[in-house]
C-alpha positions as MATLAB code, in Angstrom:
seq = 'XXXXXXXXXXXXXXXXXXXXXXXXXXXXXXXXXXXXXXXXXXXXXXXXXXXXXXXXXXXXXXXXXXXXXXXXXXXXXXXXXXXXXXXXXXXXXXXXXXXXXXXXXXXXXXXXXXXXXXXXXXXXXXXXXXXXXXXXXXXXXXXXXXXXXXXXXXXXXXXXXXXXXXXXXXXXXXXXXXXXXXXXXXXX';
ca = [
    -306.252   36.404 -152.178;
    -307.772   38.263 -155.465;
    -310.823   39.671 -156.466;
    -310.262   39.085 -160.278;
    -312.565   39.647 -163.129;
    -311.858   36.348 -165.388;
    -312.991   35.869 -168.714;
    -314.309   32.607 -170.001;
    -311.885   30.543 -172.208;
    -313.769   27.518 -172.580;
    -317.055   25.677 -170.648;
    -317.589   22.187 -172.229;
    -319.192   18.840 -171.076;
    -316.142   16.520 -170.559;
    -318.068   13.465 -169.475;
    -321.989   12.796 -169.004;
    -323.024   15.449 -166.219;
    -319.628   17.522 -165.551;
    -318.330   20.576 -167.170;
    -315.347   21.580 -167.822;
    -314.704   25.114 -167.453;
    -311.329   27.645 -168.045;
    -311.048   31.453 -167.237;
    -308.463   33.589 -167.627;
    -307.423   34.773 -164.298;
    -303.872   35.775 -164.188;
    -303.409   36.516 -160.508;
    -305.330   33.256 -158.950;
    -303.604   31.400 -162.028;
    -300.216   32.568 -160.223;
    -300.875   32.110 -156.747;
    -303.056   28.941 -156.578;
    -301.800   25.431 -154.990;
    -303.700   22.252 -155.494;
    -306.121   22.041 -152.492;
    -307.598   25.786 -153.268;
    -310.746   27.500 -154.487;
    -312.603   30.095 -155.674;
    -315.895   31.744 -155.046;
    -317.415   32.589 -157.451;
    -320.157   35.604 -158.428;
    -322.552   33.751 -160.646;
    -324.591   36.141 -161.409;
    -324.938   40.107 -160.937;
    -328.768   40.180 -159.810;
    -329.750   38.816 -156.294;
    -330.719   35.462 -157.252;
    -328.130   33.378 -155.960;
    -327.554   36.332 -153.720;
    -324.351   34.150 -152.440;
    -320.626   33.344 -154.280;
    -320.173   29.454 -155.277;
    -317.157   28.225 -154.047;
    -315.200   25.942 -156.841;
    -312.188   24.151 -156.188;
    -309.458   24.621 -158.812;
    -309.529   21.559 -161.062;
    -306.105   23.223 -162.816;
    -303.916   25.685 -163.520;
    -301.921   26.502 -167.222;
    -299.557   29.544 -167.169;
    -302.554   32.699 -166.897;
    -305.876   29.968 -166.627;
    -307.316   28.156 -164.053;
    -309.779   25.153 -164.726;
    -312.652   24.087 -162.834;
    -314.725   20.709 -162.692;
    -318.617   20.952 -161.818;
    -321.590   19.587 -162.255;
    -324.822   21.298 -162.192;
    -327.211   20.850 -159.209;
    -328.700   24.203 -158.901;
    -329.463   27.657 -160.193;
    -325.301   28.790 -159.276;
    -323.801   26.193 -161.957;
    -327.358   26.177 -164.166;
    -326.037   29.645 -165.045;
    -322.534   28.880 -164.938;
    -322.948   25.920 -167.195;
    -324.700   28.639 -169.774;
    -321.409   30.765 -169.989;
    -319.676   31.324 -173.409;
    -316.430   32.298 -174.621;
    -315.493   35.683 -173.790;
    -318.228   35.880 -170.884;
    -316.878   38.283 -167.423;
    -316.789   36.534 -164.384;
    -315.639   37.988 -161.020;
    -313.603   35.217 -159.159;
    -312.006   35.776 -155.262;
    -309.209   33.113 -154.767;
    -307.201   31.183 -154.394;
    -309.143   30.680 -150.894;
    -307.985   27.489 -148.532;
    -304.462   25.979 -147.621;
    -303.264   23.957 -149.898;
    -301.689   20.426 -149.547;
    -298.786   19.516 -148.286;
    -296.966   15.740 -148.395;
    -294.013   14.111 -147.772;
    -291.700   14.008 -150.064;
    -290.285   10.644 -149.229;
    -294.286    8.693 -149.809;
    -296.085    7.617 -152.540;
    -299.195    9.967 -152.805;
    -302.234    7.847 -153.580;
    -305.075   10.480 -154.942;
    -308.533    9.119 -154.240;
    -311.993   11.101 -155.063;
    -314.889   10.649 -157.393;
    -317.811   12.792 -158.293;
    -317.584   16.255 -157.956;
    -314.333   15.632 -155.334;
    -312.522   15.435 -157.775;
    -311.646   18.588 -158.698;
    -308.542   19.422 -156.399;
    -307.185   16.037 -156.860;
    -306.873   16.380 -160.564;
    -305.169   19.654 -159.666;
    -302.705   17.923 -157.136;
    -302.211   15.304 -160.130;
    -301.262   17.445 -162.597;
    -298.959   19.050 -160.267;
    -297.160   15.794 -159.289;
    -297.364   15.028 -163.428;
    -295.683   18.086 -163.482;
    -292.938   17.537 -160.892;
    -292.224   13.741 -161.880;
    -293.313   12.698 -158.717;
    -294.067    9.437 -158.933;
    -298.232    9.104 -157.365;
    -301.064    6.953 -157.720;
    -304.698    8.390 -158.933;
    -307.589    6.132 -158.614;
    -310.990    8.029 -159.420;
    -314.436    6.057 -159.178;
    -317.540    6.697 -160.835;
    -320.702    4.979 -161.399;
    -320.338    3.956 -164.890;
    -317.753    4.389 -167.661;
    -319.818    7.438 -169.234;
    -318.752    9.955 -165.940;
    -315.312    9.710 -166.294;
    -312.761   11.688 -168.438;
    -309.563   10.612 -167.936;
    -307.901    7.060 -169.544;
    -307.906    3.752 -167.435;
    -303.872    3.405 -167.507;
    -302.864    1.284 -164.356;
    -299.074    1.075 -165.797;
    -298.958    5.076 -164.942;
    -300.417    5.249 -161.792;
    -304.255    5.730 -163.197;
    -306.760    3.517 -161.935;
    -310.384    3.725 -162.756;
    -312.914    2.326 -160.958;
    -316.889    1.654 -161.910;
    -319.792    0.656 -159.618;
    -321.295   -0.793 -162.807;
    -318.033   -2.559 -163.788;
    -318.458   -0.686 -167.050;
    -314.807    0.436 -167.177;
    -311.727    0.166 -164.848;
    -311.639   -2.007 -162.166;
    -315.036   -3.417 -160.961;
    -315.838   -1.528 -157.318;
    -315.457    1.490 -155.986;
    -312.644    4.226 -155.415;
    -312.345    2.898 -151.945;
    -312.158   -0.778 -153.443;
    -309.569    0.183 -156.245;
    -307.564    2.162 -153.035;
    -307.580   -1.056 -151.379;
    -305.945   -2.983 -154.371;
    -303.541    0.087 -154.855;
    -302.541   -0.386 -151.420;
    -301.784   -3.983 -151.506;
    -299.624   -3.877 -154.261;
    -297.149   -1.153 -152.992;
    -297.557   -2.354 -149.225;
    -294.319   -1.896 -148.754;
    -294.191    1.963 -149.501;
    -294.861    4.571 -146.574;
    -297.991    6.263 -146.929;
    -298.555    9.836 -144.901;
    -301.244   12.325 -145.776;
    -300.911   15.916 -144.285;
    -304.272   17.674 -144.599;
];
């Protein structure tokens, strides 16, 4: 674990509601697993006297990415950072995942969940392990990644506005019957 002052590389809206934000933070960048966090010192002054803890959404060679939406004063602030803005960051915090080798990982979140599951995607992207991600959202305007079934990506929409009509529980359930053949083990 670090106490590292990152510097903000990027804070954008990626979909309607949730943020996208990068720092610089060489040392969590380094260390972190897909299942981790950070807490995060919003603000210098008392108020919010207390750290936010983020899961890591990502990590790219000396950056880690985070996914949030704003519900309070903590990511009201954080959602008002710019480029080049200090930030003190202690992480990577948690265990991260483990899974067998021999499954097929089948990634399921939505919402503000999904931040370590687009990290543990990216690392499976990254390994060529072969995985299924299936994300739900209420409508088509909260999500940020493509609809692409052929590679493993299935979204889902309560609305039925995108994806597959249903929920992320609903689009796990059709996941699951198509590869019922294929072990499935999750280690938490």
């Amino acid at each position: 674990m670090y106490i590292e002052d990152a510097t903000v590389i990027e804070n954008k809206v990626i979909a309607e509601g949730i943020h996208r934000l990068v720092l610089s933070a060489s040392q969590i960048a380094a260390s972190a697993q897909p299942g981790q966090f950070v807490n995060i010192l919003v603000h210098d002054d008392l108020v919010p006297l207390l750290r936010r803890p983020m899961s890591i959404a990502g990590v790219n060679k000396d950056s880690i990415a985070l996914i949030y939406k704003i519900f309070g004063a903590g990511t009201t602030i954080m959602a008002s950072w710019a480029r080049g803005q200090r930030v003190n960051l202690m992480g990577p915090l948690g265990r991260g995942w483990e899974f067998d080798s021999d499954s097929l990982p089948i990634l399921v979140g939505g919402g503000v969940g999904l931040a370590p599951i687009n990290f543990l995607h990216e690392y499976l992207l990254g390994i060529s392990k072969e995985h299924w991600l299936v994300i739900g959202a209420h409508s088509k305007k909260e999500h940020f990644l493509a609809h692409d079934p052929a590679n493993g990506i299935l979204l889902t929409t309560d609305d039925g506005s995108a994806g597959f009509h249903g929920t992320a529980l609903d689009g796990l359930q059709s996941v699951l019957q198509e590869n019922e053949n294929v072990f499935h083990h999750v280690k938490a």
